[in-house]
C-alpha positions, 0 to 999 in steps of 0.5 A: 200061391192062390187060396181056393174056397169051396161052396155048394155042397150038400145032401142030395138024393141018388139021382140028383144033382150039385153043382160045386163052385171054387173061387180064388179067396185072395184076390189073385188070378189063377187063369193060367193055373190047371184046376182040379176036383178030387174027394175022399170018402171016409176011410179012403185015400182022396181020389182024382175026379176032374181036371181042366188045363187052364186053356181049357182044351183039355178036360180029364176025368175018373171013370167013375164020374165020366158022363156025369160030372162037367168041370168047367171054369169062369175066368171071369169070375176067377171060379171054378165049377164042378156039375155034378149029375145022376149023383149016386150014394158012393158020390158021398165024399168031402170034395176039394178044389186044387189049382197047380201051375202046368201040372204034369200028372193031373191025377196025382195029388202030390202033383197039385199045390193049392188046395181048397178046405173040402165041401161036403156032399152027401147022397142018399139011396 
C-alpha cells in the first residue's frame, strides 16, 4: 500500500492552467504501480480523468480533458503529475491521485486501491 499526497490545486480562471502533483508520502516506491487522477464535482459521482500504465506506454484519458490535461510521472522523484490547460468552469472538482497494481480497468474506481485526500481546484468563468 502507498500513501499519495495531492498538492497544487487552486483557483483559476477559464483559460488557464494547474499543474497537480502526487507524491508517495511514506517512503515506499510505487514505480511499478499504474497511477491515475480522477475528481468529483459537487453532487456527482467521482469521474475517470487520466491514467498512466507504470511503464509509462500507455496513457488513458476522459474525453472531456483530452487535448488539454497531460499525465505524466518522475519516478525519480517518486511524483506523479497532472497538466492541466485551457481549464474551463465544470474543470471545478476536488481531484484525487490513486495508484493500483496492473489495473485491469483504469477508469473504474473500485478498480484502484490507494488513494490521495483530493486538491481542490476551482475555475472561474
Amino acid at each position: 500500500q502507498v500513501l499519495l499526497v495531492e498538492s497544487g490545486g487552486g483557483l483559476v480562471q477559464a483559460g488557464g492552467s494547474l499543474r497537480l502533483s502526487c507524491a508517495e508520502a511514506s517512503g515506499r516506491t510505487f514505480t511499478n504501480y499504474d497511477v491515475g487522477w480522477f475528481r468529483q464535482a459537487p453532487g456527482k459521482e467521482r469521474e475517470f480523468v487520466a491514467a498512466l500504465r507504470w511503464s509509462g506506454n500507455s496513457e488513458y484519458y476522459a474525453n472531456s480533458v483530452k487535448g488539454r490535461f497531460t499525465i505524466s510521472r518522475d519516478n525519480a522523484k517518486n511524483t506523479v503529475y497532472l497538466q492541466m490547460n485551457g481549464l474551463k468552469p465544470e474543470d471545478t472538482a476536488v481531484y484525487y491521485c490513486t495508484a493500483a497494481f496492473k489495473n485491469w480497468d483504469v477508469v473504474r474506481t473500485y478498480t484502484w486501491t490507494d488513494w490521495g485526500q483530493g486538491t481542490q481546484v476551482t475555475v472561474s468563468p
